[in-house]
N, C-alpha and C positions, 0 to 999 in steps of 0.2 A: 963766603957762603955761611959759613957758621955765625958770623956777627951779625946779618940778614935774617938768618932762623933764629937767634936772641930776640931781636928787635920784634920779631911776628909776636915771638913766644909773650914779650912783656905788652904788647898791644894788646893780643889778648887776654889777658891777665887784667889789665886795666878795665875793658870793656867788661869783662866779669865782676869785678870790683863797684862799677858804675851801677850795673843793671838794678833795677829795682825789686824789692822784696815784700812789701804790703803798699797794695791798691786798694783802693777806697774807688766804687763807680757810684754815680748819681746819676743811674736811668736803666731800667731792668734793658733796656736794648743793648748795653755798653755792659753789662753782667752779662747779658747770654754771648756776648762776640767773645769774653775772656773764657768765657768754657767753650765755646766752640776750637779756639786756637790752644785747647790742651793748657792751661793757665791760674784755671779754678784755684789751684795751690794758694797763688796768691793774692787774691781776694781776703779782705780783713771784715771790708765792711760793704755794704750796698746801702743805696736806696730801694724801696719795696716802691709796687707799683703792680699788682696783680700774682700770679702765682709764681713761683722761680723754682728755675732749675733743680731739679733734685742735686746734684751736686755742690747746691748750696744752701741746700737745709741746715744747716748749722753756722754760715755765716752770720756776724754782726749786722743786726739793723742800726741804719744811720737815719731812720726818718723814712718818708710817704713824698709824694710828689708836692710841693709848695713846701715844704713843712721839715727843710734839714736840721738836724738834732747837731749844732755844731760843738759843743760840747762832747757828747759820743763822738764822732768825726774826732777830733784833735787828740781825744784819750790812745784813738786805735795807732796815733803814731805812722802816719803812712808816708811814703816818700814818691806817691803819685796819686792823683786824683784825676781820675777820666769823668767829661764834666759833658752834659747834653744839656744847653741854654735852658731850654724849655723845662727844666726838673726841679728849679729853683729858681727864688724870686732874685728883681735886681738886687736887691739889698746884700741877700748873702751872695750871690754871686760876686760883686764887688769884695765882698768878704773875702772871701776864697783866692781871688786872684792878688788882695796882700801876704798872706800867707806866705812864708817861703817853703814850700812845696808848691814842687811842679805840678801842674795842674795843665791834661792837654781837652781840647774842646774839640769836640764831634758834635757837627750838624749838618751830614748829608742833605743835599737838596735834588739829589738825581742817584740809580741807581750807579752809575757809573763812579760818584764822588761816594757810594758806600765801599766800591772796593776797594777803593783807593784807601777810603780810611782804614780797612779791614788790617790792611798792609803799613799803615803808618803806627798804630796802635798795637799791631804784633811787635814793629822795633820798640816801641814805649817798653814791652813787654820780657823786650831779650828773648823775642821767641821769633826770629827774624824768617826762620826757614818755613816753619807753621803758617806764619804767614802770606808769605810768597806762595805757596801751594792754594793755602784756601781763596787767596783773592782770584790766582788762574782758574780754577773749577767757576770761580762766579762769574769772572768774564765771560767762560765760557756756554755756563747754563744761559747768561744774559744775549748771546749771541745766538743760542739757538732758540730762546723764545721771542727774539724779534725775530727775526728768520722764516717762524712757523708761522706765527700769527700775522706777520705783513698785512695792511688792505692798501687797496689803491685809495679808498676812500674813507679815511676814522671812523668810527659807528663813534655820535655827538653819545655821550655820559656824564650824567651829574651824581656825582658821589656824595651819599650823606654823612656824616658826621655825626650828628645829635637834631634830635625832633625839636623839641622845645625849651628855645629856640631854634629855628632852624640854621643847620650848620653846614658847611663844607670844606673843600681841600680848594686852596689858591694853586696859581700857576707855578708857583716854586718852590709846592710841598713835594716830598719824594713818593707820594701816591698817584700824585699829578703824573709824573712820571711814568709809575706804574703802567696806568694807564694807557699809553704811550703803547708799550713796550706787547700790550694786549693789543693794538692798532683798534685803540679808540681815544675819544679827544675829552679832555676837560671840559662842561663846558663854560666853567668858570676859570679857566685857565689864562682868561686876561689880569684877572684881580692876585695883589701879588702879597696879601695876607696869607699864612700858613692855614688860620682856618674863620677864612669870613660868613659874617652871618648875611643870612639871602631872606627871600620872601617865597613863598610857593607862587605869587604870580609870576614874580621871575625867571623862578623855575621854568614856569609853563611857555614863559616869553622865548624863553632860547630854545622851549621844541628840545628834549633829548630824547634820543630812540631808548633809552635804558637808564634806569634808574636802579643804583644799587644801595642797599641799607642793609642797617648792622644787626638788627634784631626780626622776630616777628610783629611784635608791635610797631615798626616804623612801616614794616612793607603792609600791615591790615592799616594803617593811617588815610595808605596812597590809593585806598578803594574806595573812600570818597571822592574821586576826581574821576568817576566811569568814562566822561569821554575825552579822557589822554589819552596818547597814543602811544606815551612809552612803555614797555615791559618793564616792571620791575623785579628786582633779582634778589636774593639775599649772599650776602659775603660770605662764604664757605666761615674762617676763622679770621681771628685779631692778628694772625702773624706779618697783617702790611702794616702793623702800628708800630714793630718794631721791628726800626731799621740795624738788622744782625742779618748773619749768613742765615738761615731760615727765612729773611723773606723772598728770596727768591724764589724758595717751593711755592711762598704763599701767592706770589706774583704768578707764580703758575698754574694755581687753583683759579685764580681770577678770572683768567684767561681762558679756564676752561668752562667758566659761568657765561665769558663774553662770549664765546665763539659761536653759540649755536644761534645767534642773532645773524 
């Protein structure tokens, strides 16, 4: 028994030893999940990308989206890097994966593979229990908003992106999903680009009962097209751009845009 409780004791010992102490993230979604999982501590550096967490007003910028400062990056010393494809070009990204730091990759493509990652990026973090807790809460909010919102029948939606050029979400962005989860359908969700560009005749071709956009000026755009049929809506906030534990609420506001349709 005693040699058994040694053996525990230097395991864990070890595993503490392992765990990591400056993170470096490249994608404000992968900064706001380290402070949701209680973490912030260790955060050295981010990529910026819109407004951030007050608990990390005083971290290191490492760069803007396209545009890593890998020089900063390499000064801060980190012994993990959480990396979102999409935050950085090929170039440095190939950069980044010579490095010898670990460097792990999140890209959600459904809300179901965000908790999962929720829970793999807590163990990155040595915060294994935090983890496990907050992924259970989002399975479960994610269970009871497919649940409520169920149709027997999708209400057809085409989500905008950006006016000019006109943009949207493919069938294997995690918006796509989203959507889903509000019992309505993509209805670009054959095309398997993250964010393909369309035509407004296209648009009109596939008939969606509901159009959603990100600002006022895209939803005053769509009132030159009087005799469409779809209602357009505007998105409550940005919290479905970043896939962290807060998009769920945001997945929830959505849903409460879709449902009176």
């Amino acid at each position: 028994m005693k040699r058994r409780w040694l053996a525990l004791l230097l395991l864990a010992y070890c595993a503490q030893a392992l765990a990591v102490g400056r993170v470096v993230s490249l994608a404000p979604s992968l900064s706001e999940m380290v402070v949701e999982l209680g973490a912030a501590d260790l955060l050295v550096g981010v990529l910026d990308g819109g407004e951030r967490p007050a608990a990390l007003a005083q971290v290191a910028s490492v760069g803007h989206y396209g545009q890593l400062d890998m020089e900063r990056l390499l000064s801060l010393n980190p012994d993990l890097i959480l990396l979102w494809p999409g935050s950085v070009g090929p170039a440095q990204r190939e950069q980044l994966q010579r490095l010898n730091i670990p460097v792990y990759v999140a890209e959600p493509h459904s809300l179901e593979q965000l908790t999962t990652q929720v829970q793999a990026i807590a163990e990155q973090l040595g915060r294994a229990d935090a983890g496990r807790q907050l992924a259970a809460q989002l399975r479960q909010r994610l269970a009871d908003l497919r649940q409520r919102y169920r149709r027997a029948e999708p209400l057809r939606v085409f989500y905008q992106v950006w006016n000019q050029p006109l943009y949207t979400v493919g069938g294997g962005q995690i918006i796509s999903d989203a959507l889903t989860v509000c019992g309505a359908r993509n209805v670009f969700d054959d095309l398997n680009l993250p964010a393909p560009q369309v035509s407004i005749e296209s648009v009109l071709q596939r008939n969606p009962q509901m159009i959603l956009v990100g600002d006022q000026a895209q939803l005053q755009a769509w009132k030159a097209w009087p005799s469409m049929a779809a209602r357009v809506r505007l998105v409550p906030d940005k919290g479905l751009e970043r896939p962290s534990g807060q998009m769920l609420e945001a997945v929830a506001r959505l849903c409460e845009v879709i449902q009176p349709l």
